[in-house]
SEZAZA-429062 format. One record per residue: x, y, z of N, C-alpha, C in turn; residue number from 1. Coordinates in Angstrom, 1 decimal, decimal comma, padded with zeros to 4 digits, m for minus. Layout:
BEGIN
n.xx = X | n.yy = Y | n.zz = Z | ca.xx = X | ca.yy = Y | ca.zz = Z | c.xx = X | c.yy = Y | c.zz = Z | pos = NUM .
...
REM end
This chain:
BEGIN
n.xx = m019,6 | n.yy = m005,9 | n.zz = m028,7 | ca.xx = m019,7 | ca.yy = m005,1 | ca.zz = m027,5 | c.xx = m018,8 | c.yy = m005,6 | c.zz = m026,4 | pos = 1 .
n.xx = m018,2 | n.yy = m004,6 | n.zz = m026,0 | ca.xx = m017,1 | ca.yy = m005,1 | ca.zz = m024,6 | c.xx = m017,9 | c.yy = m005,1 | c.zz = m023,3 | pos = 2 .
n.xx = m017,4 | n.yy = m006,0 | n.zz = m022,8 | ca.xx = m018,2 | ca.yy = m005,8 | ca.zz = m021,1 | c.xx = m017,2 | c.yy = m005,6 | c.zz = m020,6 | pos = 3 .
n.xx = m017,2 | n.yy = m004,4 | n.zz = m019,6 | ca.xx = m016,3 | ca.yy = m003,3 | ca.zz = m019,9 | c.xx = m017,3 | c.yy = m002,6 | c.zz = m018,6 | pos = 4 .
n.xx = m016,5 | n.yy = m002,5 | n.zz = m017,3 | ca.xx = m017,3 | ca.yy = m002,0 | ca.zz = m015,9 | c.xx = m016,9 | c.yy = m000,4 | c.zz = m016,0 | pos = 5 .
n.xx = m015,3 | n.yy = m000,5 | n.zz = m015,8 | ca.xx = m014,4 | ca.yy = 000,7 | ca.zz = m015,7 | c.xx = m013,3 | c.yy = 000,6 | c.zz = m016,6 | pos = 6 .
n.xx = m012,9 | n.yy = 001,9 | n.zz = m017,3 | ca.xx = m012,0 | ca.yy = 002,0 | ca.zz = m018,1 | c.xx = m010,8 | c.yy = 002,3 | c.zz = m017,3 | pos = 7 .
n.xx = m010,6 | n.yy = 003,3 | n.zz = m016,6 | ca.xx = m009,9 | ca.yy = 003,6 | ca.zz = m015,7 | c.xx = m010,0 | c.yy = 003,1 | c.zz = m014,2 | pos = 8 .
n.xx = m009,4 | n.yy = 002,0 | n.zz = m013,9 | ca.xx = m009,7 | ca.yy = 001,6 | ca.zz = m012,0 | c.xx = m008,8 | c.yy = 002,0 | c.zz = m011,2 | pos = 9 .
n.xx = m008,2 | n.yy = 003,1 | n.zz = m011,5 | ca.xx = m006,9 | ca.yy = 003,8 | ca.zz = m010,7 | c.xx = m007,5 | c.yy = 004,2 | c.zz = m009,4 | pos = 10 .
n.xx = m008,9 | n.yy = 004,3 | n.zz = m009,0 | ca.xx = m009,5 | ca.yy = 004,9 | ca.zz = m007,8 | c.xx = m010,7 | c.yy = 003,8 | c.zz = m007,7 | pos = 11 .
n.xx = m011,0 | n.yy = 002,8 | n.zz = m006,6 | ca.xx = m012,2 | ca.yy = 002,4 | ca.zz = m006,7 | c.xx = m012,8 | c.yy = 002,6 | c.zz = m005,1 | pos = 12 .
n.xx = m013,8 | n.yy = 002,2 | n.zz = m004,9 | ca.xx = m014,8 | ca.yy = 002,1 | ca.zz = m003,8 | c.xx = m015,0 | c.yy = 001,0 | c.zz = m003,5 | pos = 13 .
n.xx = m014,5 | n.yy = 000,7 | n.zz = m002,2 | ca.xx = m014,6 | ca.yy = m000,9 | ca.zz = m001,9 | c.xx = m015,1 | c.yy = m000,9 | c.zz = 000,0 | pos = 14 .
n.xx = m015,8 | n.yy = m002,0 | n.zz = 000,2 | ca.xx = m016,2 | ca.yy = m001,9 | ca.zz = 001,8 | c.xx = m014,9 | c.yy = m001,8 | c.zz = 002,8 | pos = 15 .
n.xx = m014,2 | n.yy = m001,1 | n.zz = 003,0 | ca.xx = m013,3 | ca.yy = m001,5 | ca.zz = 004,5 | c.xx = m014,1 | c.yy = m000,4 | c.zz = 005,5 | pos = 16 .
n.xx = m014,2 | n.yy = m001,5 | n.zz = 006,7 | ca.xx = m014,6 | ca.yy = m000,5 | ca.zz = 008,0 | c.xx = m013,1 | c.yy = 000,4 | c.zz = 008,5 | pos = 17 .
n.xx = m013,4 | n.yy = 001,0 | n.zz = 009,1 | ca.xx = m012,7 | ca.yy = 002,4 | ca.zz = 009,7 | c.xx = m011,1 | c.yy = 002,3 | c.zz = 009,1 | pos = 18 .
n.xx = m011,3 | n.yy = 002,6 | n.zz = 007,9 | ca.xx = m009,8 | ca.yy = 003,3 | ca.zz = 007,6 | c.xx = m009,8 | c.yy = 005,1 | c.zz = 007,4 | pos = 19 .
n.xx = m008,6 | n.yy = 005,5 | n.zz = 007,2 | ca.xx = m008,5 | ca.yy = 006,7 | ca.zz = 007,3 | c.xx = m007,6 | c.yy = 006,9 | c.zz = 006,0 | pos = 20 .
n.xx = m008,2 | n.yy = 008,5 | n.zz = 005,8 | ca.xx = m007,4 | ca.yy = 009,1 | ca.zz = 004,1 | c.xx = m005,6 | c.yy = 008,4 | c.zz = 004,2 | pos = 21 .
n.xx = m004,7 | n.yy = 008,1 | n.zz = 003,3 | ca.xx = m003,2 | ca.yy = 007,6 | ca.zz = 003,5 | c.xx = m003,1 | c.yy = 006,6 | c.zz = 004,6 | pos = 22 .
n.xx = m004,1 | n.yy = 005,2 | n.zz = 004,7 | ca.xx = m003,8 | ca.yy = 004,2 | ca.zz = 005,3 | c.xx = m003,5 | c.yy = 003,2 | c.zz = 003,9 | pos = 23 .
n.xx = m002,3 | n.yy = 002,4 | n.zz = 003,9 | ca.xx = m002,0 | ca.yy = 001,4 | ca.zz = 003,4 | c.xx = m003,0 | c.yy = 000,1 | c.zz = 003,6 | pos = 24 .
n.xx = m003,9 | n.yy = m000,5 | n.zz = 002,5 | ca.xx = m004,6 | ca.yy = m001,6 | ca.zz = 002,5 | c.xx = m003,9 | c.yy = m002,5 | c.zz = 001,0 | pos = 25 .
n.xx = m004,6 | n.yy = m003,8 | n.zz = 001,7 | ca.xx = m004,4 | ca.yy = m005,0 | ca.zz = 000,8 | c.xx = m005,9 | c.yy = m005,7 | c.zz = 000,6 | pos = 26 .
n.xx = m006,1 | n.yy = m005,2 | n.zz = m000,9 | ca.xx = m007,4 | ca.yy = m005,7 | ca.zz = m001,2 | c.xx = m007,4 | c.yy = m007,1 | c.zz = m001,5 | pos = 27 .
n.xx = m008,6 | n.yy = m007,8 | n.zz = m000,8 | ca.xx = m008,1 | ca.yy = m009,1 | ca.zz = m001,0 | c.xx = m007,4 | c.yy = m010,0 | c.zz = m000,7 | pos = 28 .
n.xx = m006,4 | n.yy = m009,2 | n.zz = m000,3 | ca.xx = m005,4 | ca.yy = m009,9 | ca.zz = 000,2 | c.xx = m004,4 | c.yy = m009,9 | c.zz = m000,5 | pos = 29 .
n.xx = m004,5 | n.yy = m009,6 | n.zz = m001,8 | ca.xx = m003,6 | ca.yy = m009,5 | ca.zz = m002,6 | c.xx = m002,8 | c.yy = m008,3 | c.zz = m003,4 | pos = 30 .
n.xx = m004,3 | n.yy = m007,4 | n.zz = m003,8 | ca.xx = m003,6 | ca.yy = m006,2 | ca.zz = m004,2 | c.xx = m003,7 | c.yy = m004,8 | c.zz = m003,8 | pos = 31 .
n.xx = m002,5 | n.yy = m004,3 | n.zz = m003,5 | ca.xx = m001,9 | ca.yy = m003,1 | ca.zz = m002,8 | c.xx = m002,9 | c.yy = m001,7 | c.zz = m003,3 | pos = 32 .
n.xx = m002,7 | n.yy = m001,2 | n.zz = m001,9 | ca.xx = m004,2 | ca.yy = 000,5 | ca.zz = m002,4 | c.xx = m003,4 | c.yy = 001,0 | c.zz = m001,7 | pos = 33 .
n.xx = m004,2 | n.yy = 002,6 | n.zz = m001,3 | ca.xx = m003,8 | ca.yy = 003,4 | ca.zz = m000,5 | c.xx = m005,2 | c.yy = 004,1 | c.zz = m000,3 | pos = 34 .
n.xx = m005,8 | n.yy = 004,1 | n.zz = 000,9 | ca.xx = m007,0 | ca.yy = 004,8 | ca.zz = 001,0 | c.xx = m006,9 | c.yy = 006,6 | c.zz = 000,7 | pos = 35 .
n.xx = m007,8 | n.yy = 007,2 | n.zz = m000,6 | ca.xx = m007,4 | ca.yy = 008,2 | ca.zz = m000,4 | c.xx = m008,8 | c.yy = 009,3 | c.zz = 000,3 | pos = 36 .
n.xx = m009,7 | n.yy = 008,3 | n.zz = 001,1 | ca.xx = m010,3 | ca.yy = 009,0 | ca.zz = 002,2 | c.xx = m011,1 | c.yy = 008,4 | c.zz = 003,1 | pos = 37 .
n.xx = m011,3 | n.yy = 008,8 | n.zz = 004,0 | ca.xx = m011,7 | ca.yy = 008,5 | ca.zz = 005,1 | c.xx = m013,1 | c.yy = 007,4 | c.zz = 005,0 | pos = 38 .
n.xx = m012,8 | n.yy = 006,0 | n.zz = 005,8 | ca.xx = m014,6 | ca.yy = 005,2 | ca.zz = 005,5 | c.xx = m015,2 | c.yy = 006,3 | c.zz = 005,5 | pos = 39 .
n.xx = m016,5 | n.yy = 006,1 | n.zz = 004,5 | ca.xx = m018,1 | ca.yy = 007,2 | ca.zz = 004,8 | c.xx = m018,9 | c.yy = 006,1 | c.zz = 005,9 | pos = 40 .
n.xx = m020,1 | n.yy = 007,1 | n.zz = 006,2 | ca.xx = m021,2 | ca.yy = 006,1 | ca.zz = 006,7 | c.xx = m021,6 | c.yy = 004,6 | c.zz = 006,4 | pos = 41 .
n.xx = m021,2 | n.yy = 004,6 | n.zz = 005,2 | ca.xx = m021,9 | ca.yy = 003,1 | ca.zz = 004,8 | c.xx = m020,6 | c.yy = 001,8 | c.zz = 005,1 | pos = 42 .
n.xx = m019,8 | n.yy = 002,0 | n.zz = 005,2 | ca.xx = m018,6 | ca.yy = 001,7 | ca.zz = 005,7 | c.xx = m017,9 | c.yy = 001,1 | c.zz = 004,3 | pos = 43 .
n.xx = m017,8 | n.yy = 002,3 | n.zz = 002,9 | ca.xx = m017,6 | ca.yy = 002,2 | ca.zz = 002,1 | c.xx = m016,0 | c.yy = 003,1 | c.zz = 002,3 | pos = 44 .
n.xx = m014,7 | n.yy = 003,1 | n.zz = 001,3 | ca.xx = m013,6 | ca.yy = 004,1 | ca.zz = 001,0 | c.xx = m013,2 | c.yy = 003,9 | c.zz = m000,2 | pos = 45 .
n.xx = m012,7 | n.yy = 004,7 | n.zz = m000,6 | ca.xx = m012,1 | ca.yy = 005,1 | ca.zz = m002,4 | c.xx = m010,7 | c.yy = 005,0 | c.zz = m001,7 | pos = 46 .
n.xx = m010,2 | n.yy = 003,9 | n.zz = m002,8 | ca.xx = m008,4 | ca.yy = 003,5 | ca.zz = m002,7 | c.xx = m008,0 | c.yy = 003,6 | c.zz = m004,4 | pos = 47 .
n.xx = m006,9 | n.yy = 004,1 | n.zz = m004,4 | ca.xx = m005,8 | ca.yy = 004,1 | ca.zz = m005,7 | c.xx = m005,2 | c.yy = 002,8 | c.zz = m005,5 | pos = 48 .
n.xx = m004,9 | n.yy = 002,4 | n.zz = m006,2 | ca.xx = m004,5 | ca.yy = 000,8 | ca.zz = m006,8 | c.xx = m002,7 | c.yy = 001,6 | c.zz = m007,3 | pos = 49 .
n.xx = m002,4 | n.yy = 002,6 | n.zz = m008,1 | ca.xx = m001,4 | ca.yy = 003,2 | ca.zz = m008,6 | c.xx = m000,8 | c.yy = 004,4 | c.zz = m008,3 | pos = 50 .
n.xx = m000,1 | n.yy = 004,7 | n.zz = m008,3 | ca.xx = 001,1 | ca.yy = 005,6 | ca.zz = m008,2 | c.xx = 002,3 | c.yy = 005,3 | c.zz = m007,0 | pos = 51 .
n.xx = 002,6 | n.yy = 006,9 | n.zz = m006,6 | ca.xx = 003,4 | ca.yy = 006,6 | ca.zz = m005,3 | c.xx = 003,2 | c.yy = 007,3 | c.zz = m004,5 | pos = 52 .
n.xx = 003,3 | n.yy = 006,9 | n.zz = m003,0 | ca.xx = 002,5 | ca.yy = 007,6 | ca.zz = m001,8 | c.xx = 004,1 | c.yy = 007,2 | c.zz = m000,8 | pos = 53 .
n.xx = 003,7 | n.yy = 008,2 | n.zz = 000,5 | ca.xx = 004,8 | ca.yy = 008,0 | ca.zz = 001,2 | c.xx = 004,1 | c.yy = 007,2 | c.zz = 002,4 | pos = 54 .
n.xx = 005,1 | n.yy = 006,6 | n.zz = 002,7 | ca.xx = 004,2 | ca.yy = 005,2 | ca.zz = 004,3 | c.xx = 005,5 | c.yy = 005,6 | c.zz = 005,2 | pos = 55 .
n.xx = 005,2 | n.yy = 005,4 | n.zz = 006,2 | ca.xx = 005,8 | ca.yy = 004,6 | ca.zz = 007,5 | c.xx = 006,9 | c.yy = 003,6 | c.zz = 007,1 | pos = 56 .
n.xx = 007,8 | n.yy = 003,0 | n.zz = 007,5 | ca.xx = 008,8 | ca.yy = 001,5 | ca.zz = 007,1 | c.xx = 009,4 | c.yy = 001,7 | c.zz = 009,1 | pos = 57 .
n.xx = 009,7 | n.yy = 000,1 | n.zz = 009,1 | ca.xx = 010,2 | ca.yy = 000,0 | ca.zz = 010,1 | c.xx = 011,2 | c.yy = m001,2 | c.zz = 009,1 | pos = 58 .
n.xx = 012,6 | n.yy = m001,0 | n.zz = 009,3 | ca.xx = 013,8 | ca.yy = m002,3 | ca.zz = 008,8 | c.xx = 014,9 | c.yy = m002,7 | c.zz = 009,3 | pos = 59 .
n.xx = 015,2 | n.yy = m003,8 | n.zz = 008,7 | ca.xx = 016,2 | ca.yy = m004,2 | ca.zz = 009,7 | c.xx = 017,9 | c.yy = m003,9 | c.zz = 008,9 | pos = 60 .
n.xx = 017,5 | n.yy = m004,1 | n.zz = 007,7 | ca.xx = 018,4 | ca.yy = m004,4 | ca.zz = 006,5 | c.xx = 018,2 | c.yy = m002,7 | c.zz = 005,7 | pos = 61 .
n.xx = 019,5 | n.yy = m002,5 | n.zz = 005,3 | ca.xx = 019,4 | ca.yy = m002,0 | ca.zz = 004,4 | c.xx = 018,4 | c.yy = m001,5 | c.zz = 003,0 | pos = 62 .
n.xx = 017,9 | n.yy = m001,0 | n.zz = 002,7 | ca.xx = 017,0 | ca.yy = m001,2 | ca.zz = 001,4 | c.xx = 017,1 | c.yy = m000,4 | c.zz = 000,4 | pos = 63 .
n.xx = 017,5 | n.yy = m000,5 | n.zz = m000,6 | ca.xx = 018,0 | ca.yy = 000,5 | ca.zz = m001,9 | c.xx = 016,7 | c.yy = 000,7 | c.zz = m002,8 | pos = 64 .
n.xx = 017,0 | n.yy = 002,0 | n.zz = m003,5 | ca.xx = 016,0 | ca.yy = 002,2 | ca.zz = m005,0 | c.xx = 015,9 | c.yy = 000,9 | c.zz = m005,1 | pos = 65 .
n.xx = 014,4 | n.yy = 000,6 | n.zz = m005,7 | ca.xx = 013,3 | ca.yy = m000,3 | ca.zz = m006,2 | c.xx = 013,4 | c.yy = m001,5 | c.zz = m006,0 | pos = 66 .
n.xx = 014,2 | n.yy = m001,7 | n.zz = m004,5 | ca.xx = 013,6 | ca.yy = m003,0 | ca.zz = m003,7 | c.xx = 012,3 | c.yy = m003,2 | c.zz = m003,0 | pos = 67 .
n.xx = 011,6 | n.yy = m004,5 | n.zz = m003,1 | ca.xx = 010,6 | ca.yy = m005,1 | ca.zz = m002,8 | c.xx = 010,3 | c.yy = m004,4 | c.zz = m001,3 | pos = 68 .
n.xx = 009,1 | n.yy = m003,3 | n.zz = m001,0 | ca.xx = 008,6 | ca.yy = m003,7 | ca.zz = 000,7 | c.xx = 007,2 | c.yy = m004,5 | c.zz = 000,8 | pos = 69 .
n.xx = 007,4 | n.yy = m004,9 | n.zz = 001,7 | ca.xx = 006,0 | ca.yy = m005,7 | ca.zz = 002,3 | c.xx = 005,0 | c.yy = m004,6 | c.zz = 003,9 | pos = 70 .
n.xx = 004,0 | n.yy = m004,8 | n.zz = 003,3 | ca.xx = 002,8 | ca.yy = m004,2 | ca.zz = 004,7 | c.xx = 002,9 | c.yy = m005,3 | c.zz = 005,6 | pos = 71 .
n.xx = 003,2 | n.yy = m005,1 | n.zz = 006,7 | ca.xx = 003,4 | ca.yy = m005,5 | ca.zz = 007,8 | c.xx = 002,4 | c.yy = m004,7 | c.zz = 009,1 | pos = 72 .
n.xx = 001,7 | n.yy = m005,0 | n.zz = 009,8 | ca.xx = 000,8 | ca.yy = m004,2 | ca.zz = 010,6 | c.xx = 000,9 | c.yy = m002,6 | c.zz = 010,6 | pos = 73 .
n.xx = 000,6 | n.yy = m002,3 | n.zz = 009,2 | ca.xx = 000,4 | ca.yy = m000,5 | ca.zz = 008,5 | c.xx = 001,3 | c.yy = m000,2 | c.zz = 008,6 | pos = 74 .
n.xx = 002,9 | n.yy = m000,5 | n.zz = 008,4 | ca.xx = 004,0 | ca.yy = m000,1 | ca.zz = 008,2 | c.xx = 004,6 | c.yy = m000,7 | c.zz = 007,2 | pos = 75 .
n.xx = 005,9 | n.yy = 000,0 | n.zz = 006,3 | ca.xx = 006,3 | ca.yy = m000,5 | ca.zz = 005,5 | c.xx = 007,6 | c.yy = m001,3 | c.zz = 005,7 | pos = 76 .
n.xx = 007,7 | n.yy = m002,6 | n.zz = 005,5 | ca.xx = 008,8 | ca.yy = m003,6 | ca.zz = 006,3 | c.xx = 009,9 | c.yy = m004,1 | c.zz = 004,7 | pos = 77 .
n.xx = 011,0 | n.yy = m004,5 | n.zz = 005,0 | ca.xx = 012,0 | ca.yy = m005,2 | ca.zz = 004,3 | c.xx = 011,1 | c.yy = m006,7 | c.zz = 004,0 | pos = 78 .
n.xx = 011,2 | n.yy = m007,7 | n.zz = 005,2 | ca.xx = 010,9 | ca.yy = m008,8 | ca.zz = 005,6 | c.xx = 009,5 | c.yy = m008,9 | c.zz = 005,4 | pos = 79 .
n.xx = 009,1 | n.yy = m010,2 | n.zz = 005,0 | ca.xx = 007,5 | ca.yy = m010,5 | ca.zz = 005,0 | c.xx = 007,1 | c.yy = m011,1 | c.zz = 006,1 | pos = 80 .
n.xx = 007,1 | n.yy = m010,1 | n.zz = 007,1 | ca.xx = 006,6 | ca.yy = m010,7 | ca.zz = 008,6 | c.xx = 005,5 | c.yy = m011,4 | c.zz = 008,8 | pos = 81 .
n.xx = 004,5 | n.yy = m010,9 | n.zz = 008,1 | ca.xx = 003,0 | ca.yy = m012,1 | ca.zz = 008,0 | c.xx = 003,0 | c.yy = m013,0 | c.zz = 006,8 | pos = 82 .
n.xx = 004,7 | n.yy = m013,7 | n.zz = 006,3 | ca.xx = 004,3 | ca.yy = m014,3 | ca.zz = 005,4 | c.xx = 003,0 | c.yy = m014,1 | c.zz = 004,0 | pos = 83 .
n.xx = 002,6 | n.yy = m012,9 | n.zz = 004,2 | ca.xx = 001,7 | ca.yy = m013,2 | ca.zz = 002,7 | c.xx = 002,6 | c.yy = m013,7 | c.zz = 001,4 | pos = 84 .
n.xx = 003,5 | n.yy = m013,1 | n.zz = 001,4 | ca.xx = 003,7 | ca.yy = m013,3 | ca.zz = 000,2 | c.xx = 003,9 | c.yy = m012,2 | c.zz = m001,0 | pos = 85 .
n.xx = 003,2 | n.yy = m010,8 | n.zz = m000,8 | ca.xx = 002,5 | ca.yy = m009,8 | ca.zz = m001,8 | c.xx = 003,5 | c.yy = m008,8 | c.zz = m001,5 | pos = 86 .
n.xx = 004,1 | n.yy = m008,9 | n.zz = m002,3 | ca.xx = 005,0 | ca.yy = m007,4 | ca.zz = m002,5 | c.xx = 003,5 | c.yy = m005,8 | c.zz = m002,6 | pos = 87 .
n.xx = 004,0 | n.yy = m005,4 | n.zz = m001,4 | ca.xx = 002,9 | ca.yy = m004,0 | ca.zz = m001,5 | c.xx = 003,7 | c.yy = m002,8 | c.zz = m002,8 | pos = 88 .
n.xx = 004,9 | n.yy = m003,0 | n.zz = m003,2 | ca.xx = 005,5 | ca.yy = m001,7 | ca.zz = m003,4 | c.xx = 007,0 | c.yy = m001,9 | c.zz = m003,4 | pos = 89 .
n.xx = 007,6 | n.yy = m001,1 | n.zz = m004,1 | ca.xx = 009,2 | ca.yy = m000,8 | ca.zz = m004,1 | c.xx = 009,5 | c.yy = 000,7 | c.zz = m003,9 | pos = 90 .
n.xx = 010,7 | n.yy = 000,5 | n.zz = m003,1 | ca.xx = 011,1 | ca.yy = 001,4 | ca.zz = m002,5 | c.xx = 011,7 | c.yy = 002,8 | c.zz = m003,6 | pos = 91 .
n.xx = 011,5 | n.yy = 003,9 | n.zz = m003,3 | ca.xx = 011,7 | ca.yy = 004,9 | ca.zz = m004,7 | c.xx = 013,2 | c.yy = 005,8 | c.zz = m003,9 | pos = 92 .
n.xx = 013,3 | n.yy = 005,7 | n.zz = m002,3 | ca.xx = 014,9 | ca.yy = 006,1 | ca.zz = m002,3 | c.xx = 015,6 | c.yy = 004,9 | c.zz = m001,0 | pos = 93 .
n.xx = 016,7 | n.yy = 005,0 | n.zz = m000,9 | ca.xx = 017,7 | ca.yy = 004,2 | ca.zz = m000,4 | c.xx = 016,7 | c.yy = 004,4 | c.zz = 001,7 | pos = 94 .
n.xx = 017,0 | n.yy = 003,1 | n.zz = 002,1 | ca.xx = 016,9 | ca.yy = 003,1 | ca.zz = 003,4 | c.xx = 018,2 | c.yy = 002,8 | c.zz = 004,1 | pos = 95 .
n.xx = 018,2 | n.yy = 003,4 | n.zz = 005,3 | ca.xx = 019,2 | ca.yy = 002,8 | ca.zz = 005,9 | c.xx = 018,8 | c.yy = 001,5 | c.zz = 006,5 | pos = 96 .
n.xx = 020,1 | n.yy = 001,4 | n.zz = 007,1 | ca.xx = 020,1 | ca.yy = m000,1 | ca.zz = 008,3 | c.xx = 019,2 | c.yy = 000,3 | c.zz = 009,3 | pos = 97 .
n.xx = 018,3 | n.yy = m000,7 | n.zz = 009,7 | ca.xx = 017,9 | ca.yy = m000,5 | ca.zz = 011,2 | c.xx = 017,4 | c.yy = 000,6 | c.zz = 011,4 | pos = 98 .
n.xx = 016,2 | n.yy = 000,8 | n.zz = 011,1 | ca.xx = 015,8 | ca.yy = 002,4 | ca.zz = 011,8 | c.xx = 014,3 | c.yy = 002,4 | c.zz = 011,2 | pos = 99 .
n.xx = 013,7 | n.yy = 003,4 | n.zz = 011,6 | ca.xx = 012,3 | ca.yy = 004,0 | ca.zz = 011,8 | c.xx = 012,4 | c.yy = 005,2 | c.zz = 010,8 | pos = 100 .
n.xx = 010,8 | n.yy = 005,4 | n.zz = 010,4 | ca.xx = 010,8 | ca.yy = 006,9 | ca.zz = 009,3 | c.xx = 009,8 | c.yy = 006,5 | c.zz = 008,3 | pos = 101 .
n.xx = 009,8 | n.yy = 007,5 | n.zz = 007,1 | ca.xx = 008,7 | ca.yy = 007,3 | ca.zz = 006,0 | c.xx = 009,7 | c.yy = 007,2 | c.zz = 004,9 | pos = 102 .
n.xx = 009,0 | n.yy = 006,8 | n.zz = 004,3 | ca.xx = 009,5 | ca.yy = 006,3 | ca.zz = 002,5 | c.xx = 008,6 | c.yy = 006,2 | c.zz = 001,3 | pos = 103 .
n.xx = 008,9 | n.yy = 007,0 | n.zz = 000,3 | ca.xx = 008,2 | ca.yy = 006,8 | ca.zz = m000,7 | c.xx = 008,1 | c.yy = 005,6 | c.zz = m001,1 | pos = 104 .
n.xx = 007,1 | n.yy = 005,1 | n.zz = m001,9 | ca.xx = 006,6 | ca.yy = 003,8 | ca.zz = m002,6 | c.xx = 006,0 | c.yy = 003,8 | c.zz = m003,7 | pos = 105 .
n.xx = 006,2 | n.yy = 003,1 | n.zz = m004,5 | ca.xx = 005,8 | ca.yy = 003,1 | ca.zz = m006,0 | c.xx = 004,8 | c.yy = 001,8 | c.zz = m005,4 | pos = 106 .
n.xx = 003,4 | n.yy = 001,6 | n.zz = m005,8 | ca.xx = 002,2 | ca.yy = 000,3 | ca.zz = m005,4 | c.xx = 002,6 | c.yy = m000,3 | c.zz = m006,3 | pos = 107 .
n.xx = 003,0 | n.yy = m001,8 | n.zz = m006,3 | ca.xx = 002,9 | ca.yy = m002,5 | ca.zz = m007,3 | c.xx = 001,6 | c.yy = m002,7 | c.zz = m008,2 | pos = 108 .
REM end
């Protein structure tokens, strides 16, 4: 017999207080979600672990097809400003230099 919770964990339910539907989280600390709705009362939300969603980026550099971004306070950054360490995602089109806007992301 397999012990065996979920076959599929593309969507789970985990405690974060007040996030909102398309907020970028880091479960654990380590791995990359996207809330796809709003905390309920119990201060439970359902996050996707996979696919690609579009975020916010703020950069300083350049950033091409399927370079590394890092979550940086709910934005999507070049640089690992809070040092984690955890690549959230790679970038799915070209960024410019220096500038503000949204971008698709593939979740690691």
């Amino acid at each position: 017999m397999v012990n065996q919770n979920q076959t599929h964990a593309d969507e789970i339910k985990v405690a974060l207080a007040a996030k909102n539907s398309g907020d970028p989280v880091l479960l654990f600390s380590a791995i990359p979600a996207v809330c796809t709705q709003d905390t309920d009362a119990d201060g439970d939300v359902v996050v996707a672990t996979h696919g690609i969603y579009t975020f916010p980026y703020t950069v300083a550099a350049a950033v091409a097809v399927g370079a590394p971004l890092y979550l940086n306070a709910g934005v999507m950054d070049d640089a690992d400003d809070d040092t984690t360490g955890v690549v959230f995602g790679y970038a799915m089109e070209a960024i410019g230099a220096g500038g503000s806007g949204t971008v698709k992301v593939l979740l690691k």
